[in-house]
TORMAR-864503 format. One record per residue: residue in three letters; z, x, y of N, C-alpha, C in turn. Coordinates in steps of 0.05 Angstrom, whole numbers, padded with zeros to 5 digits, always signed. Layout:
alaZXYZXYZXY
...
This chain:
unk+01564+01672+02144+01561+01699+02155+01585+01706+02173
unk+01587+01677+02193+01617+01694+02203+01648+01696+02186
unk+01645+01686+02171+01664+01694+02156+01664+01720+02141
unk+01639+01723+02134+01645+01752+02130+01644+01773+02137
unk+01634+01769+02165+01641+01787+02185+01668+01788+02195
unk+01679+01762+02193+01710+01768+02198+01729+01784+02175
unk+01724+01782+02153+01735+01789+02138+01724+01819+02132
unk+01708+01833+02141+01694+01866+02142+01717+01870+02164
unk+01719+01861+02183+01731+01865+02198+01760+01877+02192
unk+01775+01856+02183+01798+01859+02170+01799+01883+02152
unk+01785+01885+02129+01779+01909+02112+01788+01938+02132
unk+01766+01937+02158+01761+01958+02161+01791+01969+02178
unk+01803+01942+02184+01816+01955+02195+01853+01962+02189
unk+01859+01929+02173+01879+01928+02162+01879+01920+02135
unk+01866+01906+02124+01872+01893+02098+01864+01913+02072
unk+01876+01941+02074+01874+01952+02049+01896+01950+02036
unk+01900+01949+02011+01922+01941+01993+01953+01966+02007
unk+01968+01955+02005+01992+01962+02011+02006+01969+01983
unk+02027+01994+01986+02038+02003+01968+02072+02001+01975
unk+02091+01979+01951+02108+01989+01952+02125+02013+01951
unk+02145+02022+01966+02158+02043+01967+02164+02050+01943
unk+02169+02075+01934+02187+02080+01912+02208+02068+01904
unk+02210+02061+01879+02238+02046+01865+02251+02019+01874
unk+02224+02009+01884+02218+01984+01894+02218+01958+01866
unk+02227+01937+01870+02232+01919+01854+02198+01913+01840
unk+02167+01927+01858+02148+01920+01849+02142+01952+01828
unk+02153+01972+01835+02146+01992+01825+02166+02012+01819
unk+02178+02002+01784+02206+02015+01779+02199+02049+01774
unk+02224+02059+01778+02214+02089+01771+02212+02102+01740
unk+02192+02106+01740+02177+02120+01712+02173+02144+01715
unk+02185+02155+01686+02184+02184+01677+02158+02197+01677
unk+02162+02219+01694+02136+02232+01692+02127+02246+01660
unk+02099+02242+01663+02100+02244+01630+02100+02211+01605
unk+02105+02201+01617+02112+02175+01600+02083+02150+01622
unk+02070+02146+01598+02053+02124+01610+02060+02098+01605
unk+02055+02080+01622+02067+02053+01616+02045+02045+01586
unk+02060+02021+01568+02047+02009+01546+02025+01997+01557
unk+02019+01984+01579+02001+01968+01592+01976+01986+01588
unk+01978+02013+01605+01960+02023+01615+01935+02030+01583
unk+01949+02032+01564+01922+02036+01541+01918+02017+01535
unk+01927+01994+01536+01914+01967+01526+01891+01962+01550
unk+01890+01965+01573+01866+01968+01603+01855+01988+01596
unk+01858+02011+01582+01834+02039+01588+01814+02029+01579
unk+01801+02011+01568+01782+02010+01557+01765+01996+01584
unk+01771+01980+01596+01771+01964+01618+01769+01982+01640
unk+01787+01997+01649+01770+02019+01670+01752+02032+01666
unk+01756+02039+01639+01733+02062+01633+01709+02047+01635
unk+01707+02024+01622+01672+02022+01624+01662+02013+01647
unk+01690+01999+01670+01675+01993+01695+01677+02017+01709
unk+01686+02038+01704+01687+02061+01720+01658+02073+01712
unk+01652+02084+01695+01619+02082+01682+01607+02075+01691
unk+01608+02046+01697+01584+02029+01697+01573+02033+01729
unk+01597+02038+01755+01588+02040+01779+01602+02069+01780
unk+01602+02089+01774+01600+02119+01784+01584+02130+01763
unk+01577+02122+01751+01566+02136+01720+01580+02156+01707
unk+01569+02175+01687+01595+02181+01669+01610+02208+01677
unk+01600+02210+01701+01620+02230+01715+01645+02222+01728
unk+01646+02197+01732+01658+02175+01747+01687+02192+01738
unk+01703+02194+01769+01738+02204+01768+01759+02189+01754
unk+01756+02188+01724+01771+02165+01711+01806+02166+01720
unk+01806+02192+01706+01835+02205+01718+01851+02190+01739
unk+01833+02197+01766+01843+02195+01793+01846+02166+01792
unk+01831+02151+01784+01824+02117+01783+01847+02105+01763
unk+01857+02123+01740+01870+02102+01735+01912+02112+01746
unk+01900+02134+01750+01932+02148+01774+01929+02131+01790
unk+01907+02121+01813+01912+02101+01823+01932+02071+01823
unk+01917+02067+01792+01919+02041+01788+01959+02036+01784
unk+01960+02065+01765+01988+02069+01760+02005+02066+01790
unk+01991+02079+01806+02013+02079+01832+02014+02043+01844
unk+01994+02038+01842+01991+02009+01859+02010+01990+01841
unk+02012+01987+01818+02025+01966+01801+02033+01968+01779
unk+02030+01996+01765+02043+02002+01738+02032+01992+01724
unk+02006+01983+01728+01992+01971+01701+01996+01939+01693
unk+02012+01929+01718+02030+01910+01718+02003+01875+01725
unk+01992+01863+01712+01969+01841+01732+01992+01823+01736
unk+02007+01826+01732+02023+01794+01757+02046+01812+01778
unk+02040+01837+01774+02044+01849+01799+02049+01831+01828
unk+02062+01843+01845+02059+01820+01870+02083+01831+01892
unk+02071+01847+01909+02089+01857+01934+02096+01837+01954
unk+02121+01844+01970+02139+01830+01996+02116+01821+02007
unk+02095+01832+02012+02074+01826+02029+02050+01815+02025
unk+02054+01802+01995+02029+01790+01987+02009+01804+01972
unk+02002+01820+01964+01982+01830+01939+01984+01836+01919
unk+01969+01834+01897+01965+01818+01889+01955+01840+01855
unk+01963+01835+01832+01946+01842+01815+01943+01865+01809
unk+01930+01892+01786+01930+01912+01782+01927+01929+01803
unk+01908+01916+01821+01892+01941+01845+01916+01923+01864
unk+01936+01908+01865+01943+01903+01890+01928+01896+01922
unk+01905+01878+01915+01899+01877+01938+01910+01851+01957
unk+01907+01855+01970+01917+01836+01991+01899+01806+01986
unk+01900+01785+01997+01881+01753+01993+01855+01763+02013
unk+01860+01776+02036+01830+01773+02051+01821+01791+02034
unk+01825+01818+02022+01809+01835+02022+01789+01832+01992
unk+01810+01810+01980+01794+01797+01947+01786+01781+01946
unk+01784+01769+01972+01763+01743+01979+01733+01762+01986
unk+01736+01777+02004+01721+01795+02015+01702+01804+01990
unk+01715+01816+01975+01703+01837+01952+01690+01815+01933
unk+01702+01786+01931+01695+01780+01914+01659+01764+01922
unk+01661+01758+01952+01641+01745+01970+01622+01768+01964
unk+01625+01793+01969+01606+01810+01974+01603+01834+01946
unk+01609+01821+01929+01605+01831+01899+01606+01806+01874
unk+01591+01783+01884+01589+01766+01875+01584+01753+01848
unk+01561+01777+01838+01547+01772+01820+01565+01795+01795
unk+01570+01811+01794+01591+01823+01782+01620+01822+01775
unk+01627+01800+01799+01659+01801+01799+01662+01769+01790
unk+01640+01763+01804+01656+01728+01802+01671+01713+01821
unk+01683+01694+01803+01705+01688+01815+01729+01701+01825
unk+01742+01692+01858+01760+01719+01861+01791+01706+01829
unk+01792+01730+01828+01817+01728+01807+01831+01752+01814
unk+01839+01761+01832+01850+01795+01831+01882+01790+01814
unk+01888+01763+01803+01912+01777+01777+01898+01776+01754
unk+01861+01767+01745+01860+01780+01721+01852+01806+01721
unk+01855+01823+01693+01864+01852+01695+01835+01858+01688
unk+01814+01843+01681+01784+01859+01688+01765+01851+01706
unk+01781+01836+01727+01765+01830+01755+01778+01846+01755
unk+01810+01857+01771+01814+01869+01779+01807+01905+01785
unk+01806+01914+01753+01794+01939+01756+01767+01943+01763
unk+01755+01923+01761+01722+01924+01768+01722+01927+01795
unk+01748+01905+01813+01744+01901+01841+01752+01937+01850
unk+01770+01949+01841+01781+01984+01845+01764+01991+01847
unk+01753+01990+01825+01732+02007+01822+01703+02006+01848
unk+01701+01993+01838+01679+01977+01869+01688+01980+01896
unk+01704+01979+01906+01720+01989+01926+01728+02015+01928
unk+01724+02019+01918+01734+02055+01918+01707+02059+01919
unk+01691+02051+01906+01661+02075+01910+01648+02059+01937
unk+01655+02033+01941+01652+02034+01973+01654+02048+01994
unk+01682+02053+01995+01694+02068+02013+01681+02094+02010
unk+01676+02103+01979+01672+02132+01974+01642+02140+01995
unk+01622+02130+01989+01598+02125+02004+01598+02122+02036
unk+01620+02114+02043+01622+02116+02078+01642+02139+02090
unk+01641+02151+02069+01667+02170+02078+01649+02201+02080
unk+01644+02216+02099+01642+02246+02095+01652+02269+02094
unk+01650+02280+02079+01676+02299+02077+01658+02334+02062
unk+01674+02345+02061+01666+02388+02057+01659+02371+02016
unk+01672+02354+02011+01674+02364+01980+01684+02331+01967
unk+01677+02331+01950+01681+02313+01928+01715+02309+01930
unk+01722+02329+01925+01759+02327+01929+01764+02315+01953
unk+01751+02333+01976+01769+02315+02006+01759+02294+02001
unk+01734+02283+01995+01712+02259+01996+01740+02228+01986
unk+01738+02241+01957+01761+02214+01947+01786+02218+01959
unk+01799+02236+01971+01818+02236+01978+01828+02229+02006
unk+01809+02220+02018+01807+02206+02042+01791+02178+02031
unk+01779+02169+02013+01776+02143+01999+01806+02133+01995
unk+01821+02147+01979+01848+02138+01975+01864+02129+01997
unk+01853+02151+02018+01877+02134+02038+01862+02117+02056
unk+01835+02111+02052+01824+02084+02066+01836+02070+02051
unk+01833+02066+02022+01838+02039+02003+01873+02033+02012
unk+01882+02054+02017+01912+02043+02023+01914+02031+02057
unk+01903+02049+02071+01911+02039+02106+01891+02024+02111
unk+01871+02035+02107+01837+02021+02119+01820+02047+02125
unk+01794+02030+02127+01773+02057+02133+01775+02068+02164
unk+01778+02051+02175+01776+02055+02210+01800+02079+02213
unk+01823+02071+02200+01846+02092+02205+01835+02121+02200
unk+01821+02121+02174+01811+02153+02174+01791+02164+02189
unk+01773+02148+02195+01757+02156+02218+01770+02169+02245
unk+01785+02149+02253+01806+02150+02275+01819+02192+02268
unk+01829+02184+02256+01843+02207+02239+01815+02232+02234
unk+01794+02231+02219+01777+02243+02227+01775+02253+02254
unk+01770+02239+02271+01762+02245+02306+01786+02266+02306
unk+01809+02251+02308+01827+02273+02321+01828+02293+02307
unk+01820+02302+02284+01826+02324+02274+01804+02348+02282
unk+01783+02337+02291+01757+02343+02303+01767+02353+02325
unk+01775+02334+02341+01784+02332+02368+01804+02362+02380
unk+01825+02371+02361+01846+02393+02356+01831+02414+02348
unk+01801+02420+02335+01788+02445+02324+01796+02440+02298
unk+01808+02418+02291+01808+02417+02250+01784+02411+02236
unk+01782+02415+02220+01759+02404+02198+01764+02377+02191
unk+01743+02359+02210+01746+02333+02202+01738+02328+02169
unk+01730+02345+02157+01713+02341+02132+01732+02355+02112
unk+01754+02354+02123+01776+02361+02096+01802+02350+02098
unk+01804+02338+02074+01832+02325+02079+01857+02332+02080
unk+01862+02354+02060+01890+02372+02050+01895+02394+02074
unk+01918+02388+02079+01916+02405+02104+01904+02410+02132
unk+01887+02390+02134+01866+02378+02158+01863+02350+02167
unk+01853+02339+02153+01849+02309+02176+01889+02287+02165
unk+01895+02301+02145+01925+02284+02135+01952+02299+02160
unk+01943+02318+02176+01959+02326+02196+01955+02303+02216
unk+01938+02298+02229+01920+02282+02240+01923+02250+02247
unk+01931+02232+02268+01938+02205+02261+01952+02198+02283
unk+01953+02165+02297+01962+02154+02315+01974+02126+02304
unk+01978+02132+02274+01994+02112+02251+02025+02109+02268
unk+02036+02087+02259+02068+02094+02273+02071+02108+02247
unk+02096+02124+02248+02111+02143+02235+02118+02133+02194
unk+02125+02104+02200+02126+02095+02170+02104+02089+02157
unk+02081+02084+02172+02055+02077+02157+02033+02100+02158
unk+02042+02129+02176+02033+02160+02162+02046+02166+02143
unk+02070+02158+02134+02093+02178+02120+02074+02165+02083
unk+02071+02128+02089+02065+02121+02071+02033+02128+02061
unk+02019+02120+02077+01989+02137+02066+01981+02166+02062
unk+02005+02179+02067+01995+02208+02061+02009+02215+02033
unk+02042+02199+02029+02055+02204+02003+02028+02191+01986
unk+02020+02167+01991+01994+02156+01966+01977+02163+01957
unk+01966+02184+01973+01944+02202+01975+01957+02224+01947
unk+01983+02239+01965+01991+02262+01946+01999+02248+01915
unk+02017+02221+01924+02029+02222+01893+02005+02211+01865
unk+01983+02199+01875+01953+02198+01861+01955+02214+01847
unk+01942+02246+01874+01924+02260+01864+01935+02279+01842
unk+01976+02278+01856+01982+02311+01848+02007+02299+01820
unk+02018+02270+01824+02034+02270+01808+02024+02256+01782
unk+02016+02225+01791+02004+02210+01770+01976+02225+01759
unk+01959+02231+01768+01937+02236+01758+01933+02262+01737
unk+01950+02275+01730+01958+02305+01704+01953+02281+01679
unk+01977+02262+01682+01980+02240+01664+01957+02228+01644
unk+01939+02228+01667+01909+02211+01653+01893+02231+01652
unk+01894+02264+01649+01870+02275+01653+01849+02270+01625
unk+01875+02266+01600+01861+02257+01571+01834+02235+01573
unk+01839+02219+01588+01821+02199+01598+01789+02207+01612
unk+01785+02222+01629+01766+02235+01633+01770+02247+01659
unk+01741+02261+01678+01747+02282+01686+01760+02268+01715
unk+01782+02287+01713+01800+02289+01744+01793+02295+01769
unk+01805+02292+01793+01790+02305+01829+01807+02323+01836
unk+01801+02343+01848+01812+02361+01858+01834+02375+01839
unk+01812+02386+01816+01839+02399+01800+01837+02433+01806
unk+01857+02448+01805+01853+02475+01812+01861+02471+01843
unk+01865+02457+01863+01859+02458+01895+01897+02461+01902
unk+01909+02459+01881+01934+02457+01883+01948+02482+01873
């Protein structure tokens, strides 16, 4: 038990997967428009764990724009900083997921590529569930930038946007103004948020239904 209270801990506050910078030796630059070969040999693999825990409304789109930003589709993926695998998660936070999604996930493996999307997936609708927000769109789109910074950060971020007269319950233009991040780790969870929702995710709309389309 105390271990996994130590490691909630961690989750909540630092151990969400980290994203290399652009044109980073983990994440070369790809043509917009052009999907990596990887990524249809996995659709089959997101899709049915995306199904299976959102049901068939489940944001395939957004989930696998994700996946594209974190590692290119890449499972031996592996950042300066340690994470790890399609979803890039860090060692505490796939020890974590794997302790407290036991019976579904298994063994932790976050470099094989259908733990991994199962663990995304699962984690994302974690986050999605503790997060409140005006709308389905702000809803995942402050999931996105828990799964990148942590949940505590948006909360944090929440308050103050509350705090100023903003709409804590919207993300675009409201709670992403918002933050006591140092300067490189706002610049980075808010580009992750946008380049998801607005760049990668057109790419997979063939795949199924997208978040926040029209809001742009």
């Amino acid at each position: 038990m105390k271990r996994l209270l130590l490691c909630l801990t961690l989750l909540l506050t630092a151990c969400g997967p980290l994203v290399p910078a652009q044109g980073s030796a983990l994440e070369p630059a790809q043509d917009l428009g052009t999907l990596p070969a990887a990524a249809l040999k996995y659709q089959h693999l997101l899709l049915r764990s995306a199904q299976a825990n959102w049901g068939l409304d489940a944001p395939v789109a957004l989930l696998a724009a994700q996946v594209h930003q974190e590692s290119r589709w890449r499972p031996d993926a592996e950042s300066p900083v340690g994470a790890q695998g399609l979803a890039q998660f860090m060692p505490a936070t796939a020890a974590w997921m794997a302790e407290l999604y036991a019976e579904p996930l298994g063994a932790n493996q976050p470099q094989d590529p259908a733990w991994a999307l199962q663990a995304l997936v699962l984690y994302d609708r974690w986050l999605y569930l503790r997060i409140e927000a005006a709308s389905t769109c702000q809803q995942l789109a402050m999931t996105l930038a828990a799964y990148n910074g942590g949940l505590t950060w948006v909360r944090r971020d929440q308050a103050l946007a509350a705090g100023a007269g903003a709409d804590p319950g919207t993300w675009f233009g409201s709670v992403e103004a918002y933050t006591q991040r140092s300067e490189s780790a706002r610049r980075e969870n808010r580009a992750y948020v946008q380049q998801i929702v607005r760049r990668w995710q057109p790419l997979y709309q063939s795949w199924g239904p997208a978040a926040c389309e029209g809001k742009f």
